[in-house]
KENU-361149 format. One record per residue: residue in one letter; x, y, z of N, C-alpha, C in turn. Coordinates in pm, whole numbers, padded with zeros to 5 digits, always signed. Atoms other than C-alpha are relative to their C-alpha. Layout:
BEGIN
AXYZXYZXYZ...
END
This chain:
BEGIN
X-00123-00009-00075+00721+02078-00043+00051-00141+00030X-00057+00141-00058+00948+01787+00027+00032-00003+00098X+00071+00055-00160+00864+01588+00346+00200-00027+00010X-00107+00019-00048+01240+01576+00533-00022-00091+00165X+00027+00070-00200+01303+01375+00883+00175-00077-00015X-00113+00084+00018+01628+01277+00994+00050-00097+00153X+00010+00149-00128+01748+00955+01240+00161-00004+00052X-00142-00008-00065+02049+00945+01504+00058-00176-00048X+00015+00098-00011+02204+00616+01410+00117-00079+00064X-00102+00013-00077+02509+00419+01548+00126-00004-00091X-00110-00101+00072+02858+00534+01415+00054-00152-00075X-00034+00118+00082+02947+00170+01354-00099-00036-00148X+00073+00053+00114+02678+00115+01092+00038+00080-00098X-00065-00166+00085+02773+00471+00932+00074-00031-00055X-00130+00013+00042+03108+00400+00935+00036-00162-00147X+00014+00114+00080+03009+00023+00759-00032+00041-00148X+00050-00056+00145+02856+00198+00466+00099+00061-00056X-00138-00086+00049+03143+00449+00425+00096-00115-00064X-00047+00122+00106+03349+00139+00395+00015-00118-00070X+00063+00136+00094+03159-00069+00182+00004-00115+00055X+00010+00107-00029+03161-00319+00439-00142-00065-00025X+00162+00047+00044+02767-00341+00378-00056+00077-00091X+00047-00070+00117+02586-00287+00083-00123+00122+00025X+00125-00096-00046+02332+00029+00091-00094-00056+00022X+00104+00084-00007+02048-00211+00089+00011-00080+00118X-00015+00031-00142+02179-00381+00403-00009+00143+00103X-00012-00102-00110+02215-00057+00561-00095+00091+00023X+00189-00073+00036+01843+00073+00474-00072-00104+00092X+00106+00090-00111+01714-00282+00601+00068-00010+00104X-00001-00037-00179+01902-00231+00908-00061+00128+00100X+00060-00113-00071+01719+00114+00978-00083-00039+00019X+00161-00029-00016+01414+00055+00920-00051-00172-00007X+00082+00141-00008+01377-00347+00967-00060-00017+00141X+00059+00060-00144+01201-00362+01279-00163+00082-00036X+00187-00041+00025+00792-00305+01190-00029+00022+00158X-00006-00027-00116+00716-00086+01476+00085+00078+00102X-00116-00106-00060+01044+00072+01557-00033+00171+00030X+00001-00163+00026+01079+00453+01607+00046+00021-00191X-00013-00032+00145+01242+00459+01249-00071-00046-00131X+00145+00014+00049+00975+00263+01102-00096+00075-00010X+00115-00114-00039+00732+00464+01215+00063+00154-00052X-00111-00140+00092+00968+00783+01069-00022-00017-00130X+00028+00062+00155+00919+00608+00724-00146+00060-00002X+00114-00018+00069+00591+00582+00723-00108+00109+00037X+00003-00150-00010+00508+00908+00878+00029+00093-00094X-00020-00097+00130+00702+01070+00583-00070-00058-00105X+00049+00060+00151+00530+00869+00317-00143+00060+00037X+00143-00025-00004+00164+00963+00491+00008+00126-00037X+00006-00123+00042+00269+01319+00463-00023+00029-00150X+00035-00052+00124+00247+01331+00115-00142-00054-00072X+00136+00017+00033-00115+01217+00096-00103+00053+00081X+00022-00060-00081-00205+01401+00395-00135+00132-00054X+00110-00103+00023-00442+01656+00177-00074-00053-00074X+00094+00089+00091-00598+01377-00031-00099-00043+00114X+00074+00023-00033-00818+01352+00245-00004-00174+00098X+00025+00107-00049-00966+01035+00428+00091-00066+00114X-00054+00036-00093-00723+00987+00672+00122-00132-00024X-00109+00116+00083-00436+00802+00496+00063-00063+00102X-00119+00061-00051-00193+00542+00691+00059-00078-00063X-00082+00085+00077+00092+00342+00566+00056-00097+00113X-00006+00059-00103+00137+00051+00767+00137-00135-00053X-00175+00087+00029+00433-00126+00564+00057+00079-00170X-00042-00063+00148+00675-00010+00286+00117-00123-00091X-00095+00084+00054+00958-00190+00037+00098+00088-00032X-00074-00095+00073+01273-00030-00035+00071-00053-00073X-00121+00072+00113+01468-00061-00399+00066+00160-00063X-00107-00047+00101+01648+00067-00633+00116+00128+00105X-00072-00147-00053+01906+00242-00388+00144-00012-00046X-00067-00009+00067+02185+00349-00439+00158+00106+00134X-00123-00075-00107+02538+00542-00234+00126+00024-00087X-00154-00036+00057+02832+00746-00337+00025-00010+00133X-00072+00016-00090+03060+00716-00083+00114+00182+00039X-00065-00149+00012+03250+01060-00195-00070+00078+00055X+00093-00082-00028+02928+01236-00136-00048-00007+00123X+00100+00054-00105+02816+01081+00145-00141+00007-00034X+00197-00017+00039+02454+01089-00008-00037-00148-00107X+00099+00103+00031+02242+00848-00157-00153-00032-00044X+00087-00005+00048+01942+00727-00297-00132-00086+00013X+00103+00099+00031+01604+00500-00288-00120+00034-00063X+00164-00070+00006+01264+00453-00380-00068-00073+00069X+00057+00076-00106+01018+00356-00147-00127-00051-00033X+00146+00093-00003+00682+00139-00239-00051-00023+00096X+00107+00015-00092+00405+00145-00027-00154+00008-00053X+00157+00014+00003+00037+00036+00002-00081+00122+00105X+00072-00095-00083-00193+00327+00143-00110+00000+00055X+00188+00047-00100-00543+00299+00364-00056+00150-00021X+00137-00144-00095-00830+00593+00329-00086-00066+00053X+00122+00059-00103-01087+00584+00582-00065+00156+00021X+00115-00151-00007-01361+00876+00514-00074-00092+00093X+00068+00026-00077-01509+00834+00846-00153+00042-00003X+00108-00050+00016-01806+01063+00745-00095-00100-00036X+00062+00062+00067-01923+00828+00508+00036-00164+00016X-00049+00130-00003-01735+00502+00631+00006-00069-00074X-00086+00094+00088-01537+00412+00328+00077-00057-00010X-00137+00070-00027-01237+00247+00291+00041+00013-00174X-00071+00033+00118-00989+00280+00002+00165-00051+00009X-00158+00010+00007-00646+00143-00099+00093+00058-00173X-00119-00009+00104-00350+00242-00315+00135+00014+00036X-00177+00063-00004+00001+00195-00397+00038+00149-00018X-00042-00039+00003+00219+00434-00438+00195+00028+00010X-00133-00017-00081+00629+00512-00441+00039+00148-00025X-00098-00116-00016+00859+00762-00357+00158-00013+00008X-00171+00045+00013+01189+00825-00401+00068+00081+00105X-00092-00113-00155+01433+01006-00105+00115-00050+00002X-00095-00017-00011+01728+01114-00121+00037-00052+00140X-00077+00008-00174+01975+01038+00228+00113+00090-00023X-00129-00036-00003+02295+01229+00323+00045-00039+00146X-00112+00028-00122+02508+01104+00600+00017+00192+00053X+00007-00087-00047+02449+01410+00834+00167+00063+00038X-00069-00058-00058+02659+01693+00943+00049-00058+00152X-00014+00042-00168+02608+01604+01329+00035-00141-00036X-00036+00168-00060+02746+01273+01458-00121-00101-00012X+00129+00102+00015+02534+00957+01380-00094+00061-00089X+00105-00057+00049+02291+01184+01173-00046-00085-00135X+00030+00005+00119+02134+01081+00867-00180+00084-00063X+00153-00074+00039+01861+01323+00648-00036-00073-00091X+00016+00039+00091+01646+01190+00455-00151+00135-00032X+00093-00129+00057+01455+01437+00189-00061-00079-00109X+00082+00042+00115+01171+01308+00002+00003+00063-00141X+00031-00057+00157+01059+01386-00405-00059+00115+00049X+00047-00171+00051+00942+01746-00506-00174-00113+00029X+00079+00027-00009+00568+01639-00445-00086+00057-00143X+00038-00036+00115+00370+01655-00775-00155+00109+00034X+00085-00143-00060+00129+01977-00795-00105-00030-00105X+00117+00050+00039-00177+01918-00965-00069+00152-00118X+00031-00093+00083-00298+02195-01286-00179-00028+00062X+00119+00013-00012-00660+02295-01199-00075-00021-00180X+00050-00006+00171-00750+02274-01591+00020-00168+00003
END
């Protein structure tokens, strides 16, 4: 299932994107540039979710965002998100890392200030 979460944000920044006063990439690292924020922490909350049954107790403690992208007609939009991942099997007190990205959609919400963002289809795994 794709991991969703969406962020109130301020109408001026909204409205900046709408008219191309800032590029999508300014208006991504203005959400989520503060390491530590509430919307930080929204990021990398949705990125843990999708490792969440791989066990070990995953966290993502920083991400990169590229390749994005914005229609303006649509109000919607695009990135992909790179991140480094932490397990920690406490049982056995291991430690692992890996990379990983994701890509998530945005749409400039219905409600005022809104914006959703809807992660990738999560890949499903053939038991064979």
């Amino acid at each position: 299932m794709r991991e969703k979460f969406s962020l109130t944000l301020e109408e001026a920044l909204i409205q900046q994107l709408i008219n191309r006063d800032i590029t999508v990439s300014g208006f991504l690292e203005s959400i989520f540039e503060k390491k530590g924020s509430m919307n930080y922490i929204a990021m990398c909350e949705g990125l843990v979710a999708y490792h969440n049954k791989d066990g070990g107790s995953p966290e993502v403690a920083e991400f990169d965002i590229t390749e994005s992208s914005f229609n303006p007609a649509m109000l919607s939009g695009a990135f992909k998100c790179s991140f480094a991942i932490h397990f920690h099997y406490t049982c056995s007190d291991i430690h692992n890392n890996a990379k990983d990205t994701i890509r998530w959609d945005f749409k400039l919400g219905d409600k005022v200030n809104t914006v959703m963002f809807i992660g990738e289809e999560p890949w499903i795994r053939d038991a064979e």
